[in-house]
C-alpha positions in Angstrom: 7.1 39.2 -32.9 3.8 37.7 -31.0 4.6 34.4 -28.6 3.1 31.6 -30.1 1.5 29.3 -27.4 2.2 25.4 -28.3 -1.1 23.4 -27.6 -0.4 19.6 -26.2 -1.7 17.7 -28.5 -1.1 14.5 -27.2 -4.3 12.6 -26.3 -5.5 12.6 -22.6 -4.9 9.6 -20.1 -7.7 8.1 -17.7 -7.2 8.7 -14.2 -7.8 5.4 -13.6 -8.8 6.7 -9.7 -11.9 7.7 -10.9 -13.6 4.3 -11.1 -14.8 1.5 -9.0 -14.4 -2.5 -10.4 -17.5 -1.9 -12.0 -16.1 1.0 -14.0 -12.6 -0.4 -14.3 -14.7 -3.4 -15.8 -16.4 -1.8 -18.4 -13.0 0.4 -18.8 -11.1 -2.7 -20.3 -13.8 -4.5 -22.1 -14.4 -1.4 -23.9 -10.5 -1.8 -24.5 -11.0 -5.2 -25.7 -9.3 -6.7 -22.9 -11.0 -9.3 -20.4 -12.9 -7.8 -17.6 -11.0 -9.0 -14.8 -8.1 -7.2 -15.4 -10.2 -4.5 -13.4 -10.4 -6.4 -10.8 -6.7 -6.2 -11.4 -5.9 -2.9 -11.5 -8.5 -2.0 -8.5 -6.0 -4.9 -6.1 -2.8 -3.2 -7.1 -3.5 0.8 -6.7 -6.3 0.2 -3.6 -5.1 -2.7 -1.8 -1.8 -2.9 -2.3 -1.0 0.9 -3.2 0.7 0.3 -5.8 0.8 2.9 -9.1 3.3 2.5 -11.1 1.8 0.3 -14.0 5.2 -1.6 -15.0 5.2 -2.8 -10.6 2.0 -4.7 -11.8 3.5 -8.3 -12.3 1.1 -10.1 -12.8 0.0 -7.8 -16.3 1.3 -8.7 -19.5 3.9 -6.4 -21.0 1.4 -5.3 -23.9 -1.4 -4.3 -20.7 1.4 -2.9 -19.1 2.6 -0.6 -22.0 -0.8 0.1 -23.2 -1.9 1.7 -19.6 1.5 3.6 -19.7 0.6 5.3 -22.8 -3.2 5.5 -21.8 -3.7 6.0 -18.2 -2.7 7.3 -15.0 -3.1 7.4 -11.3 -3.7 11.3 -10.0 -3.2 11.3 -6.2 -3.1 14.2 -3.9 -0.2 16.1 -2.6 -0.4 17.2 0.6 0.7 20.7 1.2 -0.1 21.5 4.6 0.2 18.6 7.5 -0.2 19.6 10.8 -0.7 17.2 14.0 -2.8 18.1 17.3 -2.0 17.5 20.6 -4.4 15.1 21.0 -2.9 12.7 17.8 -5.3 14.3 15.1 -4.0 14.9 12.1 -5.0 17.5 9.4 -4.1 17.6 5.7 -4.4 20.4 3.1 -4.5 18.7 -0.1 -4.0 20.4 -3.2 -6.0 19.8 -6.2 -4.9 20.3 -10.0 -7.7 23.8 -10.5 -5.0 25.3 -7.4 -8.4 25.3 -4.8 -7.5 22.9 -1.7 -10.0 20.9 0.6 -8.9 19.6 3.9 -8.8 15.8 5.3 -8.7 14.7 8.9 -7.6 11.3 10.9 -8.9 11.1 14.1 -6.9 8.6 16.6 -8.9 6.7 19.1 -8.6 3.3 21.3 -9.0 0.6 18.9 -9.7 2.7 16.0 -9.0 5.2 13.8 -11.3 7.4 11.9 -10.6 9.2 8.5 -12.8 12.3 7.7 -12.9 13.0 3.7 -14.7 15.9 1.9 -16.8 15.7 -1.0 -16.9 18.8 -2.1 -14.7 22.2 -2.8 -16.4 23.8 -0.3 -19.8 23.5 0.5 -23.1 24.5 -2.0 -25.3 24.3 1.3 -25.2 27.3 4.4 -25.6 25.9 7.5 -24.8 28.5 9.6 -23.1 26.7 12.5 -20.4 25.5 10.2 -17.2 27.3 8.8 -17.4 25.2 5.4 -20.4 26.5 4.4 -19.4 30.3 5.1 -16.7 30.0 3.0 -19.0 29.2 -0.1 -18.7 26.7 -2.7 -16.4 26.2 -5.9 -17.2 22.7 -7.1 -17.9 19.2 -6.5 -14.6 16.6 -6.3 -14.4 13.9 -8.9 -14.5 10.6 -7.7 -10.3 10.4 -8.3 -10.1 13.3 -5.7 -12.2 11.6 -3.0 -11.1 8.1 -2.9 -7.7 9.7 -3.4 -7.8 11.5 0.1 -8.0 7.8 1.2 -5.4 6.1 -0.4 -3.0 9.3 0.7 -4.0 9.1 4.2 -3.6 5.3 3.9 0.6 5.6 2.8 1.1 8.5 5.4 -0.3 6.9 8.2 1.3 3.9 7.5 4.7 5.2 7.3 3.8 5.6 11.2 1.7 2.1 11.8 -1.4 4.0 12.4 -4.6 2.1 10.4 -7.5 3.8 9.2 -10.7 1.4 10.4 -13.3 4.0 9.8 -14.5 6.5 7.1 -16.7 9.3 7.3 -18.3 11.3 5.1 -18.4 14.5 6.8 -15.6 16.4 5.5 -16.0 19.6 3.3 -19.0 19.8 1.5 -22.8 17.9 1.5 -21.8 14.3 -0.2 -25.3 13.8 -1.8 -25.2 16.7 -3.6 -22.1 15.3 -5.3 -24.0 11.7 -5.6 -22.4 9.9 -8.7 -19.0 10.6 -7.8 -19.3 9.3 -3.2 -21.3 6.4 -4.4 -18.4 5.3 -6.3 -15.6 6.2 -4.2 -18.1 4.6 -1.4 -18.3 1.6 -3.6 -14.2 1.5 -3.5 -14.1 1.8 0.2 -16.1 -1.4 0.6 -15.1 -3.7 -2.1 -13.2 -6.7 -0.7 -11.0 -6.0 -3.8 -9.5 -3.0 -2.5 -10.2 -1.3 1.1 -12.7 -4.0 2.3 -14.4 -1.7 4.9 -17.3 -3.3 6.5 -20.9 -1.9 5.6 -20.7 -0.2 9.8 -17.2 1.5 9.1 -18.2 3.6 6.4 -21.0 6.2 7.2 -22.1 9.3 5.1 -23.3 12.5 6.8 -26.2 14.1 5.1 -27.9 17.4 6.0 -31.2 15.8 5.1 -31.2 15.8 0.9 -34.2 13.6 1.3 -34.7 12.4 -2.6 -30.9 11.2 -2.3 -31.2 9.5 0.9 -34.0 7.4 -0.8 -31.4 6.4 -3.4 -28.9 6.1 -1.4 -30.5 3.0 0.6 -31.2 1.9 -2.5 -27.6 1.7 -3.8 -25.5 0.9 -1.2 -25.4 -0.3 2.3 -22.9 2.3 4.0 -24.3 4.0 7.4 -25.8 7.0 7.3 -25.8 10.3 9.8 -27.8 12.9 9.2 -27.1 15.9 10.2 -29.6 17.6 12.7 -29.2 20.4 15.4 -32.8 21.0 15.9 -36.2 19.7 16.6 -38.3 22.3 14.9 -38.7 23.3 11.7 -38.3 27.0 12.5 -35.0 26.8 14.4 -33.5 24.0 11.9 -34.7 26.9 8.7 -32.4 29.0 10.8 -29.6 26.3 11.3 -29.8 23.8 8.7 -31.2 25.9 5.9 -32.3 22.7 3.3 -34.9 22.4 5.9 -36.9 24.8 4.3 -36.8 22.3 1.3 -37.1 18.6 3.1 -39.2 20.2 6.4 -39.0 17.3 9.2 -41.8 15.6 8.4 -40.3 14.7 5.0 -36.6 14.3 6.7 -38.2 11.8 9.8 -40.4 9.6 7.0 -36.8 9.2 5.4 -35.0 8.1 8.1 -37.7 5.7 9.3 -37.1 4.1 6.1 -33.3 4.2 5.5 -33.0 0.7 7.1 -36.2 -0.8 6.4 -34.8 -4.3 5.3 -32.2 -4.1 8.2 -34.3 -3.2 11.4 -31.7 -3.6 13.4 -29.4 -1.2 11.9 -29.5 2.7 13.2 -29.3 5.8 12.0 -26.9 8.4 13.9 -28.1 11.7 14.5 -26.0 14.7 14.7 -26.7 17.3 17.1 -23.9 20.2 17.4 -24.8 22.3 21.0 -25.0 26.1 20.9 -25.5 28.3 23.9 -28.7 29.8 24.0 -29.7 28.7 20.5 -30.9 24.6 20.9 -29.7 23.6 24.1 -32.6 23.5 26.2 -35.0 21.6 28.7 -37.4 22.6 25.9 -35.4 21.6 22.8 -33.9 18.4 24.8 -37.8 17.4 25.2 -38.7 18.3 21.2 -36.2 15.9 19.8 -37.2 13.1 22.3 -41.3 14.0 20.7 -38.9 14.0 17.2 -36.9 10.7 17.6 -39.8 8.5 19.4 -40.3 6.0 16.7 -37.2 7.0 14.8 -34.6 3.5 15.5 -31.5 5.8 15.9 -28.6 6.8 18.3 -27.4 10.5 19.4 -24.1 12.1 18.7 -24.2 15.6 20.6 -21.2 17.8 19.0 -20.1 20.8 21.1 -19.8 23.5 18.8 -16.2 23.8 17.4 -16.1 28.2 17.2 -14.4 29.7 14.3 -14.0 33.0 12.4 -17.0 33.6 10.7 -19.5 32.9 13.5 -21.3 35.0 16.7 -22.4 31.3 18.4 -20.7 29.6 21.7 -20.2 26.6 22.7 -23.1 25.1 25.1 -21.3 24.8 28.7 -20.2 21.2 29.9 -23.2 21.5 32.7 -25.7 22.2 30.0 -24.4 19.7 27.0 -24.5 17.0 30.1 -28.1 18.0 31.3 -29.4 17.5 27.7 -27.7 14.0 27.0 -28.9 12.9 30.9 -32.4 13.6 29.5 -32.3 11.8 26.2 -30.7 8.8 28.1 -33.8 9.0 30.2 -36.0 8.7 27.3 -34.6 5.8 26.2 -32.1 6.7 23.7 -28.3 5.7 23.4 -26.9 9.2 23.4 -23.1 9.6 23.7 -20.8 13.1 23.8 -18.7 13.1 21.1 -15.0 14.5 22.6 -14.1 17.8 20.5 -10.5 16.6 18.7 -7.8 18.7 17.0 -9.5 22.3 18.1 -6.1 23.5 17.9 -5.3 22.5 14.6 -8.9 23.8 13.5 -9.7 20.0 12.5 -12.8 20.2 14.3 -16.2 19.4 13.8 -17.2 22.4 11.6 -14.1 24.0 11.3 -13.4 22.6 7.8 -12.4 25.3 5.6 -10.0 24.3 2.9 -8.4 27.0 0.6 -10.3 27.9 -2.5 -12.2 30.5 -5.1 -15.7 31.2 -3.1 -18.0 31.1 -6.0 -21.1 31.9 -4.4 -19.3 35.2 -3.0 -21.1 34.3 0.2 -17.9 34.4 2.8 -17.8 38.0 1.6 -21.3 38.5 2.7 -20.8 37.0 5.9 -18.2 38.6 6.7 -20.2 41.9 6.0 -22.9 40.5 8.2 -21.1 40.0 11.0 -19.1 43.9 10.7 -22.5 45.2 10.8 -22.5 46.5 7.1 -26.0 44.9 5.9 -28.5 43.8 7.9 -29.4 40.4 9.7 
C-alpha cells in the first residue's frame, strides 16, 4: 500500500519581519485597515520586542485575531553561541532551508557593535576572506537580516549589554542583496523601532559601484568600502569586482557618496597581508589614491583561516604604514583584531551551508596542489 503524503493546505502567513513601516503601511491598507496600525505593529515587535500578537494592547481584538490567523513573526534560533576572551560574541543562526550564517557583537568602551550578514555566503571571491571561499547559496530575506538584530538585541539584553552600532559587514556583499538591506536598513533607523542614528549604521561594500550610486540616493546610512589595494592589478587579484568597477570608477563613486553632506566621510577598509600590500610602495599608492577622496582609514590585520596561504603583516610593518598615512594627512586608526579565537574575526565569517558555486571545493584543490594557480 503506497504512503500518501498530506499537503498543508492551509493558506500561508506574512512574516510580518520582512517589512519596514512603509511596507507594514501598505500591508494593512491593502487589508483595509488604517495605515497606522503599521506604525503599530513595527513599535511592538522592533522597539519593544514584543511578538505575540494577543500582547499587542493597544489592537483591537478583531486586528488581533485577524494577524493571528494571517501573520507571523519568524525570528532566528541560535544554535551555536560561543563568547571570546575578549567579550565578543558569535552566533550561528539557523535558518528555515537548514544553511546557517553567522552574527557577531563586538564589546567596546562606550559602545557596542553588532556585525549582521546579508547573504548565505558570499556570490563575490575576495581571496583574503574565508566567506567568500566557502561560496554562495543565496541571498537572506529582509525577515532574516533585521531578525539577527532583534535576536542579538533579547540576548544581550538578558546581560545589560546595548547594541549602539550596526555594521554591514557580516557574511556576504549587502548590495548585491539590495531590496532586502535597504529595508532592514530602513528598520534599523526608523525612530519607530531601533532609532539608530544615520553615523551608527554603516554598510560595507566591496565597490558594486551602480549600487553605491543608489544607495546614496535611498538612504543616509554610512558607507565602508572595502579596499585592500591601491592598484588595479593587485586589487583584480584581491578584490576580484575590481575587474568590473576598476578604481577609477570605484574613487568617482566615493567622491560622490556624500556630496550633499561634505562633511560626512567614507571609511576605507584596508586588511594587511605580509608581502602582498603592505609596503613603503603600496602605503604611498593609496595616499596618490585617497588625495581628494574626504575619507578615513581602517587598517585590518588579516584574520588567517583555513582556506588561505596569506599572513598576517607584522605589528612593525602594519605601524610603519599607518605612521605614513598619518603623515599625509589622513585620520588612519588600527582596528584591534577581536574574537580570533572564536573565529569571529574580520574575514573569518563562514557560516554553515550548501556551497552552490562548488567553489570551497576548488579552493581547497588549489591550495593541495591538484590544479593549478
Amino acid at each position: 500500500m503506497k504512503n500518501i503524503e498530506i499537503k498543508d493546505m492551509r493558506p500561508k502567513r506574512t512574516n510580518l519581519m520582512d517589512f519596514d513601516k512603509q511596507g507594514l503601511q501598505a500591508y494593512f491598507t491593502a487589508k483595509g485597515d488604517k495605515a497606522f496600525r503599521g506604525t503599530q505593529i513595527l513599535q511592538w515587535i522592533h522597539q519593544h520586542g514584543i511578538i505575540d500578537f494577543n500582547e499587542m494592547s493597544n489592537l483591537s481584538k478583531a486586528s488581533r485575531e485577524d494577524l493571528l490567523a494571517t501573520a507571523t513573526v519568524n525570528l532566528l534560533e541560535p544554535t551555536i553561541d560561543k563568547t571570546s576572551v575578549d567579550g565578543t560574541r558569535k552566533w550561528l543562526f539557523q535558518l528555515d532551508d537548514g544553511n546557517s550564517i553567522e552574527t557577531v557583537f563586538i564589546p567596546e568602551d562606550g559602545r557596542g557593535t553588532l556585525c549582521i550578514s546579508s547573504q548565505v555566503g558570499c556570490a563575490l571571491n575576495c581571496s583574503f576572506c574565508s566567506t567568500g571561499a566557502m561560496g554562495f547559496n543565496r541571498n537572506l530575506s529582509t525577515g532574516e537580516i533585521i531578525a539577527q538584530l532583534w535576536q542579538a538585541n533579547k540576548l544581550l539584553g538578558e546581560y545589560g549589554k546595548k547594541i549602539t552600532n550596526v555594521v554591514m559587514m557580516g557574511m556576504g556583499e549587502p548590495t548585491l542583496n539590495y531590496d532586502n538591506v535597504l529595508r532592514a536598513i530602513n528598520i534599523m533607523l526608523d525612530d519607530n523601532a531601533y532609532g539608530l542614528s544615520k553615523y551608527r549604521v554603516t554598510l560595507s561594500t566591496s565597490g558594486v559601484v551602480p549600487r553605491m550610486y543608489d544607495l546614496a540616493r535611498d538612504s543616509n546610512c554610512s558607507l565602508a568600502v572595502s579596499l585592500h589595494a591601491a592598484n588595479d592589478e593587485l586589487r583584480n587579484e584581491l578584490v576580484p569586482i575590481n575587474k568590473k568597477y576598476p578604481l577609477e570608477v570605484l574613487m568617482t563613486a566615493c567622491r560622490d557618496f556624500f556630496a550633499d553632506e561634505p562633511r560626512r566621510k567614507v571609511t576605507f577598509e584596508y586588511t594587511m597581508i605580509a608581502g602582498v600590500n603592505d609596503s613603503d610602495e603600496c602605503a604611498n599608492e593609496l595616499v596618490t589614491l585617497l588625495a581628494d577622496v574626504p575619507c578615513k582609514i581602517n587598517l585590518i590585520p588579516f584574520n588567517p583561516f583555513e582556506l588561505s596561504n596569506y599572513k598576517c603583516s607584522s605589528r612593525n610593518r602594519i605601524m610603519r604604514f599607518r605612521d605614513r598615512l598619518v603623515e599625509a594627512g589622513f585620520n588612519t586608526m588600527v582596528r584591534k583584531t577581536r574574537g580570533q579565537d572564536i573565529d569571529a574575526a574580520c574575514g573569518q565569517l563562514m557560516g554553515n551551508f550548501v556551497d552552490r558555486t562548488r567553489r570551497s571545493e576548488m579552493v581547497k584543490k588549489k591550495l593541495a596542489g591538484k590544479v593549478g594557480n
